[in-house]
C-alpha positions as CSV (number, residue, x, y, z in Angstrom):
1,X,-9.6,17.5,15.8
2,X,-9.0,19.9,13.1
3,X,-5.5,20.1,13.9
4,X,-5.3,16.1,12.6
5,X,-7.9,16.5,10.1
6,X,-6.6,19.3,8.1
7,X,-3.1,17.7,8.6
8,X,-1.4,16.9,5.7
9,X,-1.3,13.4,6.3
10,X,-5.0,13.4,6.5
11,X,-6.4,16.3,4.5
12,X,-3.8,15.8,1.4
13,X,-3.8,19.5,1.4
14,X,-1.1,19.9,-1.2
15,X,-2.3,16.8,-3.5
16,X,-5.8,16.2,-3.4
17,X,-6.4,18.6,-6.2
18,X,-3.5,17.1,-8.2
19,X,-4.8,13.3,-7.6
20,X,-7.4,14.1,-9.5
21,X,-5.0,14.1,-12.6
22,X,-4.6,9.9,-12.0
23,X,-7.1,7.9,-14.4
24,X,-9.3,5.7,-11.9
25,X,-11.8,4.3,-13.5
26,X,-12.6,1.2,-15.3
27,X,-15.1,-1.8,-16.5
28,X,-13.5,-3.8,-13.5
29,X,-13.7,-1.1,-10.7
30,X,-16.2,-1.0,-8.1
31,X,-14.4,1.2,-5.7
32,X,-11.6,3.7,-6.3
33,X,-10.1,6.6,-4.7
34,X,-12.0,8.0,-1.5
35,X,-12.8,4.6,0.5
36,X,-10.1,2.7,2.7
37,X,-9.0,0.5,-0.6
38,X,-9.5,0.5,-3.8
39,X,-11.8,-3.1,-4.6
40,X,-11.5,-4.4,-8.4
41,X,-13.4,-7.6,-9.8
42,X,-12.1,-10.2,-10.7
43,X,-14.8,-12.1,-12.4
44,X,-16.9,-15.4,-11.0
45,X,-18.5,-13.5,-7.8
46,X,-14.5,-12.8,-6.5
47,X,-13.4,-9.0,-5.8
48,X,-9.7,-8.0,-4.6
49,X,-9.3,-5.3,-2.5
50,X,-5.6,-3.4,-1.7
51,X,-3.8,-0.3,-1.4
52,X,-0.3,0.7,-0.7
53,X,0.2,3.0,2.5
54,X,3.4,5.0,3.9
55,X,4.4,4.9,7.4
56,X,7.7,7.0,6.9
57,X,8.0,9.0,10.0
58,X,7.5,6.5,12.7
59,X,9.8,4.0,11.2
60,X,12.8,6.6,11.0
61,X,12.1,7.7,14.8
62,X,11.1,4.0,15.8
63,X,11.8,1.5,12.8
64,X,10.4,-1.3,14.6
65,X,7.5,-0.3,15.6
66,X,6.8,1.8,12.8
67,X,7.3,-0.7,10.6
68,X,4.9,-3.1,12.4
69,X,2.0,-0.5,13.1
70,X,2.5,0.6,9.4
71,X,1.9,-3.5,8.4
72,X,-1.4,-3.3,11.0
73,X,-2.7,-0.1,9.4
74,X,-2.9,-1.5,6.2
75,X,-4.1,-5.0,7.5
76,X,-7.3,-3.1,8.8
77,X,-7.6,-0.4,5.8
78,X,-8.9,-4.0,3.8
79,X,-10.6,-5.5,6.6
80,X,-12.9,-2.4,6.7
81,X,-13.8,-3.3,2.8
82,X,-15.2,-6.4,3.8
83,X,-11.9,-8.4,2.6
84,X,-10.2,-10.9,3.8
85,X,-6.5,-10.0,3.6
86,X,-4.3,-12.3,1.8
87,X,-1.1,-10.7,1.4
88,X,1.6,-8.4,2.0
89,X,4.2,-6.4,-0.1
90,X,6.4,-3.4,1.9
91,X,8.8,-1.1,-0.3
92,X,11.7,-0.3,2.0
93,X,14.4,2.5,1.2
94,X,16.9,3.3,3.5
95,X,20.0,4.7,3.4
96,X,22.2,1.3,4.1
97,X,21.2,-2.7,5.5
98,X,22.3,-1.1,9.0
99,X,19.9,-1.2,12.2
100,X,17.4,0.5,11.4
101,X,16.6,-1.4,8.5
102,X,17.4,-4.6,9.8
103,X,14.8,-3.4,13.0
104,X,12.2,-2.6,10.1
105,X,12.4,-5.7,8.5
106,X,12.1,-7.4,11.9
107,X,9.2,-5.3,12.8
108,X,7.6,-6.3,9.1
109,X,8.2,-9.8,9.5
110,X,7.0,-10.1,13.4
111,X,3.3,-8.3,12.7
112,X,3.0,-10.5,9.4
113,X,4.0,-13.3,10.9
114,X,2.3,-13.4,14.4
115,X,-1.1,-12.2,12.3
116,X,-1.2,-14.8,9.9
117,X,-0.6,-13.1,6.3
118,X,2.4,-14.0,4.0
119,X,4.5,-11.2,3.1
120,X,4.9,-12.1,-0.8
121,X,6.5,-9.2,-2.8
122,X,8.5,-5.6,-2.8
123,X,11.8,-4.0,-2.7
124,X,14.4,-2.9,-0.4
125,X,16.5,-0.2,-2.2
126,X,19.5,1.6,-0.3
127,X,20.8,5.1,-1.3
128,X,22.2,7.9,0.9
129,X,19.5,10.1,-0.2
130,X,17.6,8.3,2.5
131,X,19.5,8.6,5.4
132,X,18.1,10.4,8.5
133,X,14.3,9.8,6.5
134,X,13.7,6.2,5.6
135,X,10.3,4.9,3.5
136,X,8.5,2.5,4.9
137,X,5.4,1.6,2.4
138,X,3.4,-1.5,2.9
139,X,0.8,-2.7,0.4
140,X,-2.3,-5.4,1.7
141,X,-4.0,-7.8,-0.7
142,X,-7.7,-8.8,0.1
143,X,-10.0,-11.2,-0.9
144,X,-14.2,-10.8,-1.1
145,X,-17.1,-11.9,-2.4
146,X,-18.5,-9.1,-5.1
147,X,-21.9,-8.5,-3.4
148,X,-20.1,-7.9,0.0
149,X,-18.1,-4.7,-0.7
150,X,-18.2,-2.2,2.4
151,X,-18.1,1.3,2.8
152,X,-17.3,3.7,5.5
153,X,-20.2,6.0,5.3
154,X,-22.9,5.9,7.6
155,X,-26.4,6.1,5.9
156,X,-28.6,4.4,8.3
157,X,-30.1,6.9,10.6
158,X,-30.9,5.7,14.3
159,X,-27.9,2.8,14.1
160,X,-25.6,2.3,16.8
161,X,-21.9,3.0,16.7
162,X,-19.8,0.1,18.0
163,X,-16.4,0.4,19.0
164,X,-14.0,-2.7,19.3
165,X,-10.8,-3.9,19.6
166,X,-7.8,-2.9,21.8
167,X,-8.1,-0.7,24.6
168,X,-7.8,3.0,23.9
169,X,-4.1,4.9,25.8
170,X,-2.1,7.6,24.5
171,X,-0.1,5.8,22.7
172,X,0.2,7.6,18.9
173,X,-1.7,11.0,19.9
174,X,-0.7,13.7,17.1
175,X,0.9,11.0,15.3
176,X,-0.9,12.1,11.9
177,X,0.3,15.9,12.9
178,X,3.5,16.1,15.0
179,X,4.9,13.4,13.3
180,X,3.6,12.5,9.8
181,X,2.6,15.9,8.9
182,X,6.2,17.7,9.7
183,X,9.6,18.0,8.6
184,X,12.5,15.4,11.2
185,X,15.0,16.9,13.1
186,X,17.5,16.5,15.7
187,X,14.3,16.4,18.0
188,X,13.0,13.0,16.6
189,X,13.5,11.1,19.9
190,X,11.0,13.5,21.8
191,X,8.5,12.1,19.0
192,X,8.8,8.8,19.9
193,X,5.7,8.9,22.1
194,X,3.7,9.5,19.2
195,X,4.7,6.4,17.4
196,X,1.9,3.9,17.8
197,X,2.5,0.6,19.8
198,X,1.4,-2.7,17.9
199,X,0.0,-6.0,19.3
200,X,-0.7,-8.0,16.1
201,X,-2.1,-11.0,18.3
202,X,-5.3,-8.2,18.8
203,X,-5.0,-7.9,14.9
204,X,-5.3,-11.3,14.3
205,X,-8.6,-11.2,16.2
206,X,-9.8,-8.2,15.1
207,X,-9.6,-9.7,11.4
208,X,-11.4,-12.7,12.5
209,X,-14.0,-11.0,14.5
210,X,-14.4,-8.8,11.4
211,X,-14.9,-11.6,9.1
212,X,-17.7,-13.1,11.3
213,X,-19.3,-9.6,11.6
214,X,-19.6,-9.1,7.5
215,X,-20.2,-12.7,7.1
216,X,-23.0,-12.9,9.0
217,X,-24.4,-9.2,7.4
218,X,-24.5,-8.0,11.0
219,X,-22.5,-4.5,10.4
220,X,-23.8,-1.7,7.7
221,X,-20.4,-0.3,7.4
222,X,-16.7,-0.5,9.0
223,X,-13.8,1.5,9.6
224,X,-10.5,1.4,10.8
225,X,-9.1,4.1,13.7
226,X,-6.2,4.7,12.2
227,X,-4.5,8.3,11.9
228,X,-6.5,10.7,13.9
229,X,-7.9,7.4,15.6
230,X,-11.6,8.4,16.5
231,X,-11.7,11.9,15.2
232,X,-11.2,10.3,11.8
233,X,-13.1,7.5,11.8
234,X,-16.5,9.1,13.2
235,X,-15.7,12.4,10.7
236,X,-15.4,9.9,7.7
237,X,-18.8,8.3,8.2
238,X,-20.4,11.2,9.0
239,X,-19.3,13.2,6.1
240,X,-22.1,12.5,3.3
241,X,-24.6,14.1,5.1
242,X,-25.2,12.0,8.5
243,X,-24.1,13.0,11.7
244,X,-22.5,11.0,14.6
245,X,-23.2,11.0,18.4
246,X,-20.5,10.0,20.5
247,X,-20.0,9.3,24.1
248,X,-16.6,9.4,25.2
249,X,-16.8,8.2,28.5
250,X,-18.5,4.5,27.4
251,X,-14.9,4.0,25.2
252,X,-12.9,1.1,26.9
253,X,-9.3,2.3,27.9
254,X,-6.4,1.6,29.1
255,X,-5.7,4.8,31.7
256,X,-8.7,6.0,33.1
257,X,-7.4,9.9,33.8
258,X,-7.3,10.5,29.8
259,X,-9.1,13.8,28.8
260,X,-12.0,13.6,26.0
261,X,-9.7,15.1,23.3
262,X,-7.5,12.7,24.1
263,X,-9.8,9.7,23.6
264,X,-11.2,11.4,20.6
265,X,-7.7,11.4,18.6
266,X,-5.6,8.7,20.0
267,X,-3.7,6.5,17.5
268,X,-3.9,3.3,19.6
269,X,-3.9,0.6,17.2
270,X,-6.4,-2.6,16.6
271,X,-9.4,-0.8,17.0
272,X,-12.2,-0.1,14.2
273,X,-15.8,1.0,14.2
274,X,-18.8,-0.5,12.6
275,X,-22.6,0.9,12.6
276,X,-25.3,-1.8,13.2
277,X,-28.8,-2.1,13.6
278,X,-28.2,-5.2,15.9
279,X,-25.4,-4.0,18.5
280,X,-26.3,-7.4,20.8
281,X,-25.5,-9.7,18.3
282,X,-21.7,-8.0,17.4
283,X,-21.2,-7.2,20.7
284,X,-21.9,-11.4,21.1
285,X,-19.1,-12.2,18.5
286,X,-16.5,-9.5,20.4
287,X,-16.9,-11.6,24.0
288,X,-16.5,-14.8,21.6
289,X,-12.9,-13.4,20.5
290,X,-12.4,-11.6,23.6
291,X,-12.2,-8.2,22.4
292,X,-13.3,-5.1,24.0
293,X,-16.2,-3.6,23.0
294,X,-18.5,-0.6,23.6
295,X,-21.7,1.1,21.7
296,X,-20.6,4.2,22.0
297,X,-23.0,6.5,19.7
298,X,-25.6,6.4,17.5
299,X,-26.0,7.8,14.1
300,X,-28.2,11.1,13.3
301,X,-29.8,13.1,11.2
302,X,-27.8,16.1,12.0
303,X,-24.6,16.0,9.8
304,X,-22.5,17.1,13.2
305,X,-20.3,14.8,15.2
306,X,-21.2,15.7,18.6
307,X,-18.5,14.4,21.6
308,X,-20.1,14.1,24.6
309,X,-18.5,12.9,27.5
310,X,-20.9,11.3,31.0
311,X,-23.6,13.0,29.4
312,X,-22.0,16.5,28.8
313,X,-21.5,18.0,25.0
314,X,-17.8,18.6,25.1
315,X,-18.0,19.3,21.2
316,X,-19.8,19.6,18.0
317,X,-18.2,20.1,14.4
318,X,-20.3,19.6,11.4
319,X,-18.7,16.3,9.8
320,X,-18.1,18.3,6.3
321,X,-16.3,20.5,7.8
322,X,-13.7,18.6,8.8
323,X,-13.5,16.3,5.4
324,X,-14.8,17.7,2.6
325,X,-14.1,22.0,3.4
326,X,-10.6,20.8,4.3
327,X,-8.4,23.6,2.9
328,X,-7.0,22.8,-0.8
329,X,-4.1,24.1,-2.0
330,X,-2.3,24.9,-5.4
331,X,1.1,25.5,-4.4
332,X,3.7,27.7,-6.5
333,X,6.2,25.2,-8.5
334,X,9.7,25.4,-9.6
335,X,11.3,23.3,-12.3
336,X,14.8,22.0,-11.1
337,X,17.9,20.2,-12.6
338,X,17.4,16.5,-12.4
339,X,20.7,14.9,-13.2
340,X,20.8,11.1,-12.2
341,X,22.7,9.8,-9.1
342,X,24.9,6.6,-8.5
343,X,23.9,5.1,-5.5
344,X,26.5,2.2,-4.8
345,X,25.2,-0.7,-6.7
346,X,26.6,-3.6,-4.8
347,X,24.1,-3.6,-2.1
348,X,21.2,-3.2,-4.3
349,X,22.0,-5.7,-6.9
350,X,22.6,-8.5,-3.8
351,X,19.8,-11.5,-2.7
352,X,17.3,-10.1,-0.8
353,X,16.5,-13.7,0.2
354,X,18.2,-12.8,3.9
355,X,15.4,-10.3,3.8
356,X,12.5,-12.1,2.8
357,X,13.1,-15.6,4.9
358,X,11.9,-13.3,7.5
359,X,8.4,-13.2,6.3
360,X,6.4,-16.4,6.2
361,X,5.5,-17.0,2.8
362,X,2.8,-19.3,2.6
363,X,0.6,-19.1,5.7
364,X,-3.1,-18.9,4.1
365,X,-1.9,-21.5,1.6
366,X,-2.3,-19.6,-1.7
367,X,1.2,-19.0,-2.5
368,X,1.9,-20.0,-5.7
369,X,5.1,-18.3,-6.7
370,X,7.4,-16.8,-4.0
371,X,9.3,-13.9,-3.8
372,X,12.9,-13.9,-5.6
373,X,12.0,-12.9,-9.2
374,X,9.4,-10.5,-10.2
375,X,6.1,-10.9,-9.0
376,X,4.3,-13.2,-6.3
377,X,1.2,-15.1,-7.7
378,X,-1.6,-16.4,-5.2
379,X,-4.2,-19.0,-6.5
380,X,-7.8,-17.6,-6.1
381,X,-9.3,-21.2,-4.9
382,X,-11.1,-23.2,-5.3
383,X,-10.3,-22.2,-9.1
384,X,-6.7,-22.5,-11.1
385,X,-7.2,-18.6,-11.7
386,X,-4.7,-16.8,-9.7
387,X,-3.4,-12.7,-8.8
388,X,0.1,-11.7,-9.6
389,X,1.4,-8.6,-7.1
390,X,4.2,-6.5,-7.2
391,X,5.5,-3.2,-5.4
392,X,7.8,-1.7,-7.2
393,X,9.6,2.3,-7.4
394,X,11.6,4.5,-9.3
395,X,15.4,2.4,-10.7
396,X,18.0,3.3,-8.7
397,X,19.3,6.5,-9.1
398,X,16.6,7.8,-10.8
399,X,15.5,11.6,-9.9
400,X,13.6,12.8,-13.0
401,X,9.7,12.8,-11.1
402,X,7.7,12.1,-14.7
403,X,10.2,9.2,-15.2
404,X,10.2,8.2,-11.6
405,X,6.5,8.3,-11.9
406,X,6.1,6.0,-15.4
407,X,9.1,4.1,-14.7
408,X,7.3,2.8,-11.7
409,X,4.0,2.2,-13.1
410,X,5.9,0.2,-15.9
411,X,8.3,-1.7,-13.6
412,X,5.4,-2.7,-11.6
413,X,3.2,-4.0,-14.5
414,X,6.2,-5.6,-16.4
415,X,6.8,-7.6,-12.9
416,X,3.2,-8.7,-13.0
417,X,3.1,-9.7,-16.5
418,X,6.1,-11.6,-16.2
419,X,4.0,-14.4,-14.4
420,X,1.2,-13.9,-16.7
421,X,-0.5,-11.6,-15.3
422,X,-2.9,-9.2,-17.0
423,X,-2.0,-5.7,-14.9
424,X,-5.8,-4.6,-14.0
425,X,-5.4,-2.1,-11.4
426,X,-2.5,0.1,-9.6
427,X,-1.9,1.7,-5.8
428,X,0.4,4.4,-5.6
429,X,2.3,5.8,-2.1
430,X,3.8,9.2,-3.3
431,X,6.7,10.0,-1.3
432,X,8.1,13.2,-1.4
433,X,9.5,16.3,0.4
434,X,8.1,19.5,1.9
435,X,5.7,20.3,-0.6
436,X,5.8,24.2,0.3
437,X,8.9,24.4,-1.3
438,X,7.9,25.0,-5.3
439,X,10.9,22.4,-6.3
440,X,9.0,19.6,-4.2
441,X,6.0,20.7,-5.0
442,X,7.0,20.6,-8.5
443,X,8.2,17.0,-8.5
444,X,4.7,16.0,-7.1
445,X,3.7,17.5,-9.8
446,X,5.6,16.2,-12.7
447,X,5.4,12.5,-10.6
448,X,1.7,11.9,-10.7
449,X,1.5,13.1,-14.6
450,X,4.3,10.0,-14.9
451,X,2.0,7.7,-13.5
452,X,-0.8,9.0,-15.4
453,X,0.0,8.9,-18.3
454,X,1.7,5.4,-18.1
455,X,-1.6,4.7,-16.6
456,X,-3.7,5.6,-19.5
457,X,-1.0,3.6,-21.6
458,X,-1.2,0.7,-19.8
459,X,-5.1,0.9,-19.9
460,X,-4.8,0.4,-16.5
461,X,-6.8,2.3,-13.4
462,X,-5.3,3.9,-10.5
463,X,-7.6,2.8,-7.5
464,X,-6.3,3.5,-4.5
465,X,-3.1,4.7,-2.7
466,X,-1.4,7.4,-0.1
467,X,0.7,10.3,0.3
468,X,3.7,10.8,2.0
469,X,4.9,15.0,2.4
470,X,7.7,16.4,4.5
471,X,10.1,13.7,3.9
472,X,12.8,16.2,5.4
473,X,15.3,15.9,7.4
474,X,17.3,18.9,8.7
475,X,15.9,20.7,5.4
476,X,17.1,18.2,3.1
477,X,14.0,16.4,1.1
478,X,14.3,12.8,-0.1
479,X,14.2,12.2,-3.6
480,X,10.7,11.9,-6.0
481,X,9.6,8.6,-5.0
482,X,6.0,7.2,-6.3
483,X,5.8,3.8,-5.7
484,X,3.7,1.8,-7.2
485,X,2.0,-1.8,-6.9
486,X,-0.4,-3.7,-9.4
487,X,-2.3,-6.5,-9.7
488,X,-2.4,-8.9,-12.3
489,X,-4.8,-11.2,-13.2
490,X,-3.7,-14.7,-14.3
491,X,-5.9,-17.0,-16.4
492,X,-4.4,-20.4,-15.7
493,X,-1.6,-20.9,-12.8
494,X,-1.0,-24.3,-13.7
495,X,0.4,-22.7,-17.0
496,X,2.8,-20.0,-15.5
497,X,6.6,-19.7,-16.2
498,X,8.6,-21.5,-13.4
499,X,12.2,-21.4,-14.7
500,X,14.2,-22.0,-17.9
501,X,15.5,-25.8,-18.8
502,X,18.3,-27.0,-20.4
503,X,17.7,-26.8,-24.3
504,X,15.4,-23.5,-24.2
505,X,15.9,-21.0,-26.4
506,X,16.6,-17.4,-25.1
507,X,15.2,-14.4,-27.1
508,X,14.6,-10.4,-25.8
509,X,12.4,-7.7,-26.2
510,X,13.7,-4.3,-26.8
511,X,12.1,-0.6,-26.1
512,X,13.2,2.1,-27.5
513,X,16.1,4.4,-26.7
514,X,14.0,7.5,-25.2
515,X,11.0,6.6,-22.6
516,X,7.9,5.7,-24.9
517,X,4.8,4.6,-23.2
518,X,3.0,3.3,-25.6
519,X,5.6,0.9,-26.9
520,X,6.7,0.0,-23.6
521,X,2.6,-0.8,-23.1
522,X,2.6,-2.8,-26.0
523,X,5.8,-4.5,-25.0
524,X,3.7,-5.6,-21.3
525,X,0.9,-7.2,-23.4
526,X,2.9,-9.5,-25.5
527,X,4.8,-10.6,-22.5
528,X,1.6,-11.4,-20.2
529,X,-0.1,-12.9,-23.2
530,X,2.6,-15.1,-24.4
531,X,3.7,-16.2,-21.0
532,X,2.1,-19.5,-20.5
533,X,4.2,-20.7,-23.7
534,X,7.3,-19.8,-22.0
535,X,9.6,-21.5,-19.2
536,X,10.6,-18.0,-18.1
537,X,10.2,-14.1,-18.5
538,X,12.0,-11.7,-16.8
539,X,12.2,-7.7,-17.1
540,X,15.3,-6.1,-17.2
541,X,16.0,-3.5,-14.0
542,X,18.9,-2.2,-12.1
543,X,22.0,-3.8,-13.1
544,X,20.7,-4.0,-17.1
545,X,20.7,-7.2,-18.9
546,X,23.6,-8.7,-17.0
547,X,22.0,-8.7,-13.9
548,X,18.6,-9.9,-15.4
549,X,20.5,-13.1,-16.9
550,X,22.3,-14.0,-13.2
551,X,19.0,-14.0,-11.6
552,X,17.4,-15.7,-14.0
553,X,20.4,-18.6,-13.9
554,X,20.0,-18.6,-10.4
555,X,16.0,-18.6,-10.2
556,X,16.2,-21.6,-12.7
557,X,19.3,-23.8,-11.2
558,X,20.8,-23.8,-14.8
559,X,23.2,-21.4,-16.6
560,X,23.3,-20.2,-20.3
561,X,25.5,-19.2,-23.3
562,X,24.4,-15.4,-24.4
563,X,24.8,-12.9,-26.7
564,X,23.1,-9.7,-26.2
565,X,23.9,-6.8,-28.3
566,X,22.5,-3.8,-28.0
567,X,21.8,-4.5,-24.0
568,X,20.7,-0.8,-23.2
569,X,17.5,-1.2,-24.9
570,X,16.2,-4.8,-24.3
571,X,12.9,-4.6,-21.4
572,X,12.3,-8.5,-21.3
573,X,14.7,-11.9,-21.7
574,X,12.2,-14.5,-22.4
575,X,13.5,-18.5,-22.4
576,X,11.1,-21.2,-24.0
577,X,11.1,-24.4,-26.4
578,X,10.6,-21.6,-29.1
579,X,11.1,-18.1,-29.7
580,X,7.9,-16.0,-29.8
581,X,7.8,-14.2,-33.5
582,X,8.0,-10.4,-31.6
583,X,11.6,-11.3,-30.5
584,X,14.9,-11.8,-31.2
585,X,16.5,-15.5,-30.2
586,X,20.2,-14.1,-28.3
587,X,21.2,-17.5,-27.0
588,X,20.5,-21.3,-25.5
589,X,20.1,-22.7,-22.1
């Protein structure tokens, strides 16, 4: 247990005191950092849950499972806040479209599809800096009533502790150590066993079992087994001061010769945990979506999480221990030369539509805008309100970490606002070498100061998110890679730019030469505000203003006549039957 716990991928032993740098608060936030997703509200009794997770490792060893059990982590992380989930993003970077990625994308698109949420939004960059150590990052959206937020902790002493779900195997044991936690190597196939398995057909009953469970107020709190599986789980709601009895041999599984440390941190997936006061009436709603299901502790008094297995203590660690006295560390850093790289642009500046027909788009029916063009947008029904979502990382090429950092908190919020969007929170997934190296651990560093501070620009919190270390492979570390995802909120769908007309007139907003924040901030609030006068917005990314105006002509069906001068500066081409006072008119549909 403490060999997953105090992992890195678990104990954030070389961030957790830098994390603290990242502004997280905020009149709209009712959870941020420390619970499975950050929750936000949205005004009129509606919340929105999310968070952005990395599952690296297992998608470069297996990419499609990886990929998959990477989509059903995060799928669980929101239905253990109470949420529905609503909708997907992933951020893939790999080091070309070859079989790997296309095996990611298929593992993506075959969990998303099978459990019934559309997969709306992201980015698949390619660059040799990611060969032999791919990102995998997947974001969930969820939906909740504001009175029915959840937590993980465990507060009501004498509860039982229900388990439920999939079967529990060896499947994914030391995932969150041997894999996550640790630098690849020409050994990666002998990891392969500790790649979880998924089954999203158990996911998508787990979600609606879920939903019935909070619905009906018949759980105190959820959460997901995950990395660590039990060890975790049990440890997190035990750590503010209750302890947690568990009997190992009541836990359904799947080989019957498997040792009590081996029950206690296997990654099998589709399983969570809830504590209730009324175990017969959840157990009830597991038979009715034939789940398995087990009360397999009870919540105490004493702080500990005791293991016992047929009635024998097999062990006892005080909860704290393993969460909170986790070891913390401020590791020695090392400025380096950042000079930018030229990945090959043709691949990255194709359609991704062979990509995203994968995914089904609009299951859930709340799919407003599509993918294609900067962000999705959902309608929040029964109103015309709606959320605009975007994932978004570093341009291309870029290896500066405080640029990589602000660049993707601004790319991300420029996406969102767009579609008239309000940006109102951000997730971040920091993805990033061996941090015991002072270079690494000084582009961790320098990265989450980026986001910060284009954070504090943007007036925006940062709620939630994930770390990703020891993206190495054969000693060579990935480049500084936060990325980032944000929600917007949207006023009025019904009056959201669709696509520019014949007759519009086409005007831009610049920036300024060098990188500043608050002028690109400022920049993001005329766009979102004046949005529902335009017929189109777009921001201007990899591939500069050139590339900005093709996919504009092809989002709207129409070309135009342009003349942009000065194209290195201008952040946003904006078409409409007038041109807003802040810009400058460049041309005519």
């Amino acid at each position: 247990m403490f060999s997953l716990l105090w992992s890195e991928h678990c104990g954030y032993k070389h961030s957790a005191l830098l994390l603290k740098r990242l502004p997280s608060r905020g009149e709209r936030v009712l959870h941020g950092p420390g619970e499975n997703a950050g929750v936000l509200d949205l005004g009129d009794g509606a919340a929105i849950a999310f968070k952005v997770e990395s599952h690296n490792h297992p998608s470069a060893v297996e990419p499609f499972q990886g990929a998959a059990t990477g989509i059903g982590g995060i799928l669980r992380d929101i239905v253990a806040m109470g949420a529905r989930p609503v909708a997907l993003l992933d951020g893939l970077r790999f080091g070309a479209p070859d079989w790997s990625f296309k095996r990611a994308v298929a593992g993506i698109g075959h969990y998303g599809n099978c459990v019934g949420v559309p997969t709306i939004g992201g980015e698949a960059v390619f660059d040799e800096a990611y060969r032999g150590n791919c990102l995998v990052n997947a974001m969930c959206v969820g939906l909740l009533p504001t009175q029915r937020v959840l937590k993980a902790r465990a507060t009501a002493i004498g509860s039982s502790v229900l388990l439920y779900g999939a079967t529990t195997g060896r499947d994914g044991i030391g995932g969150a150590s041997v894999l996550a936690s640790q630098e690849l190597g020409e050994d990666d196939a002998d990891k392969r066993p500790t790649v979880q398995i998924g089954d999203p057909f158990t996911g998508k009953k787990l979600i609606e079992a879920s939903q019935e469970l909070v619905e009906r107020g018949l759980v105190d709190s959820l959460q997901d087994c995950g990395a660590a599986g039990l060890a975790s789980a049990l440890a997190e709601m035990a750590r503010d001061g209750a302890g947690v009895d568990a009997e190992l041999g009541r836990v359904p599984l799947r080989e019957d010769d498997l040792e009590p440390w081996e029950i206690m941190i296997s990654e099998s997936q589709e399983r969570m945990v809830c504590v209730t006061s009324q175990p017969n009436d959840v157990a009830a709603v597991c038979r009715k979506w034939e789940l398995n299901h087990a009360v397999i502790g009870e919540v105490t008094y004493t702080g500990d999480v005791r293991c016992l297995h047929d009635g024998e203590l097999v062990g006892q660690i005080p909860a704290q221990l393993l969460t909170d006295e986790c070891p913390r560390y401020r590791v020695p850093t090392r400025p380096k030369e950042t000079p930018l790289a030229s990945p090959p642009l043709e691949p990255n500046l194709r359609s991704r539509e062979w990509i995203y027909e994968r995914y089904d788009q609009l299951v859930g029916s709340r799919t407003i805008r599509r993918p294609g063009l900067d962000a999705a947008v959902l309608r929040l029904r029964p109103s015309f309100r709606g959320i605009a979502v975007s994932l978004d990382g570093p341009p291309l090429g870029e290896r500066d970490p405080f640029r990589a950092g602000a660049l993707a908190v601004l790319d991300a919020a420029r996406n969102v606002a767009c579609c008239g969007g309000e940006p109102i929170g951000l997730t971040d997934c920091l993805n990033f070498g061996n941090p015991e190296k002072p270079e690494i651990a000084w582009e961790l560093e320098q990265a989450i100061e980026g986001i910060a501070q284009a954070a504090e620009a943007l007036g925006t919190p940062v709620v939630s998110g994930n770390v990703s270390l020891y993206n190495d492979t054969d000693g060579r570390s990935i480049p500084p890679t936060p990325v980032v995802g944000c929600i917007g909120l949207v006023p009025d769908v019904r009056r959201m730019p669709q696509g520019w007309r014949r007759g519009d007139k086409v005007s831009v907003l610049r920036g300024q030469p060098e990188l500043d924040l608050g002028r690109e901030a400022e920049l993001i609030q005329l766009v979102w505000q004046a949005a529902p006068r335009l017929s189109l917005a777009h921001d201007v990314s990899d591939g500069g203003v050139e590339t900005a105006l093709a996919e504009m002509a092809a989002w709207s069906g129409v070309g135009a006549e342009l003349d942009v001068p000065d194209p290195e500066t201008v952040r946003f081409v904006l078409a409409g039957a007038t041109v807003p006072d802040f810009a400058v008119e460049v041309g005519q549909v």
